[in-house]
VOBA-1610 file (N, C-alpha, C; in pm, whole numbers, padded with zeros to 5 digits, always signed):
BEGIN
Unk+00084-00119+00000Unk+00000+00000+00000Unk+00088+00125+00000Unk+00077+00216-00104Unk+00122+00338-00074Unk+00090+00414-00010Unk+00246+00470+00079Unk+00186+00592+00140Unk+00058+00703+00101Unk-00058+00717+00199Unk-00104+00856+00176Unk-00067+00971+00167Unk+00086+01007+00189Unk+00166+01132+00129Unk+00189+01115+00001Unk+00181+00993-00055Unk+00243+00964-00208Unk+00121+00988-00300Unk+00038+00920-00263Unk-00103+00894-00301Unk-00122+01058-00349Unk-00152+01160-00214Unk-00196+01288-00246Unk-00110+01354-00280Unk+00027+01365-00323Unk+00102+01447-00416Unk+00042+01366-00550Unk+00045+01248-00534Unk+00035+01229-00691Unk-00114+01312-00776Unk-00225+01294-00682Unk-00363+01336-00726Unk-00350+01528-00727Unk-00277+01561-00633Unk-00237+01728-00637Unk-00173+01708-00812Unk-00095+01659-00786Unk-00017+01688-00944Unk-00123+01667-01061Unk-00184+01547-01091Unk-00230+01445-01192Unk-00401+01515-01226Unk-00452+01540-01119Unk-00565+01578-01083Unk-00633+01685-01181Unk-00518+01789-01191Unk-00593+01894-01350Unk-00572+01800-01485Unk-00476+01723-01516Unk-00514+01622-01644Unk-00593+01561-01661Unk-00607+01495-01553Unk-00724+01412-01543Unk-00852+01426-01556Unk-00886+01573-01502Unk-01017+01611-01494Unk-01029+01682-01680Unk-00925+01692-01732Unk-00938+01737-01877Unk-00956+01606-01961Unk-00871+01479-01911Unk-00890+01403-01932Unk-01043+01348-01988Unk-01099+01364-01884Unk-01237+01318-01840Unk-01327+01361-01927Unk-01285+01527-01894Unk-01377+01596-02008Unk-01377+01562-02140Unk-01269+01550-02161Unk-01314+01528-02300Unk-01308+01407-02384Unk-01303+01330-02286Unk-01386+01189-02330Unk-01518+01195-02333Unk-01583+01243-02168Unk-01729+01271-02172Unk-01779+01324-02332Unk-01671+01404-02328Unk-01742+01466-02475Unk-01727+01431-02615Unk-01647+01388-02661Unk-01604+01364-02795Unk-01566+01200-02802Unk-01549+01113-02645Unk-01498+00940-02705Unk-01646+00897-02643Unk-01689+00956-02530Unk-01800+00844-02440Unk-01895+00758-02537Unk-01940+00656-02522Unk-02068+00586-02649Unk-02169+00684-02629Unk-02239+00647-02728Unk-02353+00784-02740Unk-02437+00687-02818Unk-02507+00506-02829Unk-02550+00438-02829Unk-02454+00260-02813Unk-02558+00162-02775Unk-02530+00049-02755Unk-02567+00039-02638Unk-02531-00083-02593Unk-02495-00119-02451Unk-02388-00055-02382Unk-02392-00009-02281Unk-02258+00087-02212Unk-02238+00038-02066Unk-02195-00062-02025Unk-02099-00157-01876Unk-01998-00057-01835Unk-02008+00014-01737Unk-01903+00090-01660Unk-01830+00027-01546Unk-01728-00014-01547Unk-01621-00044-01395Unk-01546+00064-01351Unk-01590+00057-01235Unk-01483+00226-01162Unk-01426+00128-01048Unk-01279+00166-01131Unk-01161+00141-01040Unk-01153-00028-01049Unk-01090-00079-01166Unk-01033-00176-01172Unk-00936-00221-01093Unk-00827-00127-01040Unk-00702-00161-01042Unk-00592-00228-01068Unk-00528-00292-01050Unk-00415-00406-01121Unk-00437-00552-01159Unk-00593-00592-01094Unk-00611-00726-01147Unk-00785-00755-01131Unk-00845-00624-01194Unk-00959-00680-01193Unk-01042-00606-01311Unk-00966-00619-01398Unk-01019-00535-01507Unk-01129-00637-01596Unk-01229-00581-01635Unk-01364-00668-01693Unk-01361-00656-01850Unk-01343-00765-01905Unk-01404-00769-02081Unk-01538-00728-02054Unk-01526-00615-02189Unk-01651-00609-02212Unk-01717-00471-02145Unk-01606-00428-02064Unk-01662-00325-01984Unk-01575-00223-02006Unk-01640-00060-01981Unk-01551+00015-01978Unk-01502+00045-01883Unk-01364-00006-01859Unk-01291+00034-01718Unk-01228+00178-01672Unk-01267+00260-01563Unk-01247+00370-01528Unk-01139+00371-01426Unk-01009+00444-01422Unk-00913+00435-01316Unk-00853+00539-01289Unk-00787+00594-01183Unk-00725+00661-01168Unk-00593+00682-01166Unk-00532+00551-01162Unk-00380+00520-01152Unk-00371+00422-01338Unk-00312+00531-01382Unk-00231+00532-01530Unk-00114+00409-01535Unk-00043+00411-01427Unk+00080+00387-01419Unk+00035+00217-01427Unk-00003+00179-01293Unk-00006+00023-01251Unk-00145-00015-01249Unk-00247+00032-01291Unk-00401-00014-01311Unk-00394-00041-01446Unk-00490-00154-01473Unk-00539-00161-01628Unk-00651-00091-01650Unk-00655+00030-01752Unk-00800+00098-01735Unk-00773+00152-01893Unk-00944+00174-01917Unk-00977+00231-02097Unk-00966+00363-02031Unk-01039+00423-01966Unk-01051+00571-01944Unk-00936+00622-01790Unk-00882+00724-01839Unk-00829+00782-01741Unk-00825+00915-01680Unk-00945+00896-01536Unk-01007+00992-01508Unk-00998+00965-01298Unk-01022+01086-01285Unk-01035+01047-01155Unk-01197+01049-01075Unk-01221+00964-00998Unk-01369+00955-00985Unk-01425+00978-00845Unk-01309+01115-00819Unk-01410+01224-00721Unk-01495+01333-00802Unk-01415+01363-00921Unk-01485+01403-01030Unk-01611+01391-01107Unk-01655+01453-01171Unk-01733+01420-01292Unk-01710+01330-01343Unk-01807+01180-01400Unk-01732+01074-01469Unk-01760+01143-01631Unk-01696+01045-01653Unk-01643+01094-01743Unk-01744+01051-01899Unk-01914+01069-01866Unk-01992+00990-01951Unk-02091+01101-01954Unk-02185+01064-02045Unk-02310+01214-02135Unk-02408+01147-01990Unk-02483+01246-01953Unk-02608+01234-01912Unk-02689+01098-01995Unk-02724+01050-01869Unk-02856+00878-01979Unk-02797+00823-02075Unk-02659+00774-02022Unk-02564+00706-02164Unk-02534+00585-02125Unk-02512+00535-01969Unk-02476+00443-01951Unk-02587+00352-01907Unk-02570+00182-01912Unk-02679+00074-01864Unk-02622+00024-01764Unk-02530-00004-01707Unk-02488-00018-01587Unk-02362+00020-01540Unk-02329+00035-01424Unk-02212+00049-01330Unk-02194-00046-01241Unk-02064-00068-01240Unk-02005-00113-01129Unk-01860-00115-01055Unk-01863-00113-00931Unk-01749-00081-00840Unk-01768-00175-00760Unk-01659-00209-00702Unk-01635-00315-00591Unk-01494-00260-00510Unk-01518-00213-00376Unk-01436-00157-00270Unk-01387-00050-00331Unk-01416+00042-00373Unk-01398+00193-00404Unk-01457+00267-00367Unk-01614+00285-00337Unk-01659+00377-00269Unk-01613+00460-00148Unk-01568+00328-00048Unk-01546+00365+00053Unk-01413+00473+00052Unk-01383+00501-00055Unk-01207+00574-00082Unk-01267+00749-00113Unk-01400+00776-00113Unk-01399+00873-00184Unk-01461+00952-00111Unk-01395+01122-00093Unk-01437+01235-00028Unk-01557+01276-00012Unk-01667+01263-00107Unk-01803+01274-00111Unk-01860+01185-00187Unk-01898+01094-00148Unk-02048+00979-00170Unk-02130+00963-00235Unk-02247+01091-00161Unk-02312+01166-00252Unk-02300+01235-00363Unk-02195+01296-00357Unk-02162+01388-00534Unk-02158+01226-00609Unk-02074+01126-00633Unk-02046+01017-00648Unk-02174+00936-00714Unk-02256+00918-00598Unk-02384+00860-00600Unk-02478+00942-00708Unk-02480+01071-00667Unk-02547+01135-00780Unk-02479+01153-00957Unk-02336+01115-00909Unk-02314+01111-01084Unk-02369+00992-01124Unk-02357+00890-01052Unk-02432+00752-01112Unk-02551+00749-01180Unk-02641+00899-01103Unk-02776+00871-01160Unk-02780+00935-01280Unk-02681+01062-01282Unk-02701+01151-01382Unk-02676+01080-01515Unk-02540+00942-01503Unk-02542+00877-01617Unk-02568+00813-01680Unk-02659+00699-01537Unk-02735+00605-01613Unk-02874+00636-01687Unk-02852+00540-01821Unk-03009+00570-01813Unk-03121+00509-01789Unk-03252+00569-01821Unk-03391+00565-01725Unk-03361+00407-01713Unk-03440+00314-01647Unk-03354+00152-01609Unk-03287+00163-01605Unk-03156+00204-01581Unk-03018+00171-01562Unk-02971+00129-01465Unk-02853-00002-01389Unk-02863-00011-01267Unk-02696-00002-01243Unk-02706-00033-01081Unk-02582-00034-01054Unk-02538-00127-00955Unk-02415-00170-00916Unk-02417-00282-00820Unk-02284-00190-00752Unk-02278-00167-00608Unk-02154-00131-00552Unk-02142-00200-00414Unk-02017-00217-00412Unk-01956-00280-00250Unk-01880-00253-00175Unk-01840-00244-00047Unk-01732-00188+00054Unk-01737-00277+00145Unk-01671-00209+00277Unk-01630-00271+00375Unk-01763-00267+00439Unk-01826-00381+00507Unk-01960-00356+00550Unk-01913-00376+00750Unk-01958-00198+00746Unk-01957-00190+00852Unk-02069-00227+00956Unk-02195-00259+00918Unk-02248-00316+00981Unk-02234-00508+01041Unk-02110-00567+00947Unk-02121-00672+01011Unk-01988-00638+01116Unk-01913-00572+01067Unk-01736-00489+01178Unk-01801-00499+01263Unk-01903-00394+01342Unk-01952-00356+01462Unk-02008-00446+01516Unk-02096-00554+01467Unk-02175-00670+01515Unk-02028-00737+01617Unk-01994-00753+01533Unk-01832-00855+01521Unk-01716-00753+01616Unk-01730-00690+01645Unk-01647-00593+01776Unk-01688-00625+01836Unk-01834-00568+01879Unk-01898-00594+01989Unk-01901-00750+02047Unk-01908-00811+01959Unk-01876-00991+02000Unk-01733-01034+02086Unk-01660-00974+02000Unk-01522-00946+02015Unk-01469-01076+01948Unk-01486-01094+01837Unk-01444-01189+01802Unk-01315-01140+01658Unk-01217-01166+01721Unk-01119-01099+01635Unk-01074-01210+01555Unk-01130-01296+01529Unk-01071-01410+01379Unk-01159-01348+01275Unk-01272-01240+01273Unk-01341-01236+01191Unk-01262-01146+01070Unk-01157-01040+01196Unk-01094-00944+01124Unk-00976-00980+01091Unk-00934-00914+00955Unk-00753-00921+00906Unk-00735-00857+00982Unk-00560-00879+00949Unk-00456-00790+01092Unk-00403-00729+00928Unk-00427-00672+00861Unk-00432-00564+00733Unk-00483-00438+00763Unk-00400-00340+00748Unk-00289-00319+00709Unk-00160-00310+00840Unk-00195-00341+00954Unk-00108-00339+01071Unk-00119-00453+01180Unk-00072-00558+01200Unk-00090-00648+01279Unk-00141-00623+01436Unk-00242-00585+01440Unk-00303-00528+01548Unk-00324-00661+01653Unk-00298-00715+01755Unk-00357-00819+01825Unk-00483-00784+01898Unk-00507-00735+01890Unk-00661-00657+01962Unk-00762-00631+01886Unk-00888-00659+01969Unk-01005-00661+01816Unk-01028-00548+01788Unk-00962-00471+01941Unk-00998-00278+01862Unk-00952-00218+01767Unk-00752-00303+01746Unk-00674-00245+01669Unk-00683-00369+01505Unk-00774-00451+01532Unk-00828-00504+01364Unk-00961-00410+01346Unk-01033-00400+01441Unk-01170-00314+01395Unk-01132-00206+01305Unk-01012-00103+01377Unk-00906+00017+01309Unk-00926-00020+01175Unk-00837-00134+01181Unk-00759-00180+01054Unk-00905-00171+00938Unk-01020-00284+00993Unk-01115-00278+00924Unk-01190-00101+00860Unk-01215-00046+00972Unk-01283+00057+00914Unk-01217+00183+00820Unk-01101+00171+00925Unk-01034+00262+00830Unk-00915+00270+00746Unk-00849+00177+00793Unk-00718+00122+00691Unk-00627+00251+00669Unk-00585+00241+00782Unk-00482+00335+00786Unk-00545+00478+00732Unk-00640+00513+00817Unk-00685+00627+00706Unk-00715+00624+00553Unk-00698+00542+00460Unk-00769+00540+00352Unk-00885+00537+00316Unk-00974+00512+00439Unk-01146+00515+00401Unk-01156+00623+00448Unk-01268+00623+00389Unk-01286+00804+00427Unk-01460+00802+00438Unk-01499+00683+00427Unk-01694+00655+00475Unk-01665+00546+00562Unk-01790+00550+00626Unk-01815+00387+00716Unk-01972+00351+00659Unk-01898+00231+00585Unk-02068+00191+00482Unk-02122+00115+00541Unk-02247+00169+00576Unk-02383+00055+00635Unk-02447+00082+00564Unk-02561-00039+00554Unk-02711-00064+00469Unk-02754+00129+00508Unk-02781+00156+00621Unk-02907+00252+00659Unk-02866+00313+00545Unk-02737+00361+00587Unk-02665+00507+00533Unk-02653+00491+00385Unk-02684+00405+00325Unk-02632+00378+00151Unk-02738+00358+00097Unk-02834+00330+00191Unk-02994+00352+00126Unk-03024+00446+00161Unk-02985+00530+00270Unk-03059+00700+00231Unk-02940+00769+00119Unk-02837+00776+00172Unk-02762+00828+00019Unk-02784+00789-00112Unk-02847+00680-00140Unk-02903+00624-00270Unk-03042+00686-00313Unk-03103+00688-00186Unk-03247+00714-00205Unk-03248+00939-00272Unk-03151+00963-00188Unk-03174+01083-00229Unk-03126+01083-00339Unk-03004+01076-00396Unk-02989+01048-00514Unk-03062+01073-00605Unk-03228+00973-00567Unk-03275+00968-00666Unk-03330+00853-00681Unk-03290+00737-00680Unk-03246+00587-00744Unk-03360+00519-00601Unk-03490+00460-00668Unk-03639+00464-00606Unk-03594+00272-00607Unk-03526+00198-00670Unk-03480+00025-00616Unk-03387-00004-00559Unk-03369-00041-00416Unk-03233-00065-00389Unk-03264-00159-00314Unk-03177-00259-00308Unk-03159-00348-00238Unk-03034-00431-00217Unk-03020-00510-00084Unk-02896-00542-00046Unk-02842-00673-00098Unk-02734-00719-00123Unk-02743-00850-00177Unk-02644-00954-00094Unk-02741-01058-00093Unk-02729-01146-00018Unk-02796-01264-00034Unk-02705-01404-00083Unk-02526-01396-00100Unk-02471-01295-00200Unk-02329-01323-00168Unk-02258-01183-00258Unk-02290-01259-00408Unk-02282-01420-00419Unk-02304-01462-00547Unk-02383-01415-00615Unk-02528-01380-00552Unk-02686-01315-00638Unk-02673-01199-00699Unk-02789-01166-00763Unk-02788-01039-00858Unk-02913-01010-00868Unk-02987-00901-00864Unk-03084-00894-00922Unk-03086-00884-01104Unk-03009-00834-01172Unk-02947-00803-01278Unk-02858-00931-01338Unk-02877-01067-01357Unk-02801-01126-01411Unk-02762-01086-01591Unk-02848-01007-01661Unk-02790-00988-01810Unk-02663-00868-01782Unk-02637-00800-01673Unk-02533-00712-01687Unk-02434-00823-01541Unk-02457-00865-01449Unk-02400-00912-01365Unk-02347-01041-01361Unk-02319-01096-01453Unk-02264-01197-01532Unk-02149-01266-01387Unk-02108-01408-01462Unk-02030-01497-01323Unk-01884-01454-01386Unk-01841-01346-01450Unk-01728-01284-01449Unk-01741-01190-01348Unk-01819-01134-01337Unk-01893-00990-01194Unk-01874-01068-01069Unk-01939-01170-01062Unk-02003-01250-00943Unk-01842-01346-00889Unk-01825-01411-00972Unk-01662-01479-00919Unk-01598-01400-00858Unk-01597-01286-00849Unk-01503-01214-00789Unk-01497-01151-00639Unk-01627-01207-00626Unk-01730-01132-00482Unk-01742-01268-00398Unk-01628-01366-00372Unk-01631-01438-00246Unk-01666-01403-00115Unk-01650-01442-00044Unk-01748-01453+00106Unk-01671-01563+00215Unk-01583-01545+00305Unk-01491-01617+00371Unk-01620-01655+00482Unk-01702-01597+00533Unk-01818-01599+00622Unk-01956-01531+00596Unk-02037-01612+00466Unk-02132-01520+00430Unk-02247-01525+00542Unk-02241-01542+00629Unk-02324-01551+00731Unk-02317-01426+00810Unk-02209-01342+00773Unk-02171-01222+00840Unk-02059-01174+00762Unk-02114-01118+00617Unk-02000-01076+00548Unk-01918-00940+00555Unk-01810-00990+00509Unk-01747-00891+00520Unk-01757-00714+00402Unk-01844-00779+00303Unk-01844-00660+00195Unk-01994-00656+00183Unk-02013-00531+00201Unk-02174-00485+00171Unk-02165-00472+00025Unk-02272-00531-00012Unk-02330-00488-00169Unk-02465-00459-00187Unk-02505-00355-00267Unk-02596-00329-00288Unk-02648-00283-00433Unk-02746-00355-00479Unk-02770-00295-00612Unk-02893-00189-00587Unk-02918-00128-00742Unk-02999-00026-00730Unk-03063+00008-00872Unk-03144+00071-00886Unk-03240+00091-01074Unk-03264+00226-01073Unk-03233+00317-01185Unk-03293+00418-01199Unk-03448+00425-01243Unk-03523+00509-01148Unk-03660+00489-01219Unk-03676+00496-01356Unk-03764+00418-01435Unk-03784+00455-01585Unk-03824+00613-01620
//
């Protein structure tokens, strides 16, 4: 894991390209018909055929578009049919701005599937005190307080604590009138966009108390 001093010089520096970047893909490459599959934030080994992958790191991510996605994404209003992210949300300064670009891009049906660290099973699982549930990632903490750490915030790199409540009212304002939680991580409501290339990737060491919240969601028609 890189330092967060490295991390934010790099986005201070990279951050005005990027956002030109963005722009003007939005404008002159984005599809403007077909089917349109969005992945935000592939990183180094989870990049999807078939999809357009969104990243921020040029260097060591595999990604089609290179944009950063505290930003504006980088797509027309009602262009895209689905999105998806898996453990990125939780990385990003505002949620809501986030959440609301989702709606602005999908269109009318359009859905989305996203996942994080689910802090509602962390806290269950503190309070138990059962510390096999948690990694000792990113600091070998022997204490369930100092894996809970580890869990919620990872060295400072999260910057939300995702529960169901809170991701269905941030969804709901949004906009986005279907949401629901998914469970097992295997299911979908959406199997023609959520395919077992999507789904393989969303294991479950204890789905009885998982560790990654997912939740899908539909833009009203």
């Amino acid at each position: 894991m890189l330092p967060r001093a490295a991390k934010s010089a790099f986005f201070l520096v990279a951050r005005p390209a990027m956002w030109i970047n963005g722009l003007r893909y939005r404008h002159f490459r984005s599809p403007r018909s077909g089917v349109v599959k969005v992945h935000l934030g592939p990183g180094q080994s989870n990049y999807l055929d078939g999809w357009i992958n969104v990243d921020a790191n040029m260097f060591t991510a595999r990604c089609d578009v290179w944009s950063d996605l505290r930003n504006k994404l980088p797509f027309r209003a009602s262009s895209v049919d689905a999105f998806y992210s898996h453990h990125v949300i939780e990385h990003l300064p505002n949620l809501g701005f986030h959440l609301h670009e989702l709606y602005r891009c999908l269109k009318p049906g359009g859905v989305f599937r996203i996942g994080g660290p689910n802090g509602d099973s962390a806290i269950k699982k503190f309070i138990q005190g059962d510390i096999e549930w948690f990694d000792d990632f990113p600091r070998r903490w022997q204490s369930v307080g100092g894996r809970f750490d580890n869990f919620i915030l990872c060295r400072n790199e999260h910057l939300t604590i995702l529960t169901l409540s809170f991701l269905s009212e941030l969804t709901s304002i949004a906009g986005f009138k279907i949401i629901k939680p998914v469970l097992p991580a295997t299911e979908t409501q959406f199997p023609h966009f959520f395919d077992s290339a999507v789904l393989s990737r969303e294991w479950e060491r204890t789905p009885e108390c998982p560790h990654t919240l997912l939740i899908e969601g539909q833009k009203p028609q």
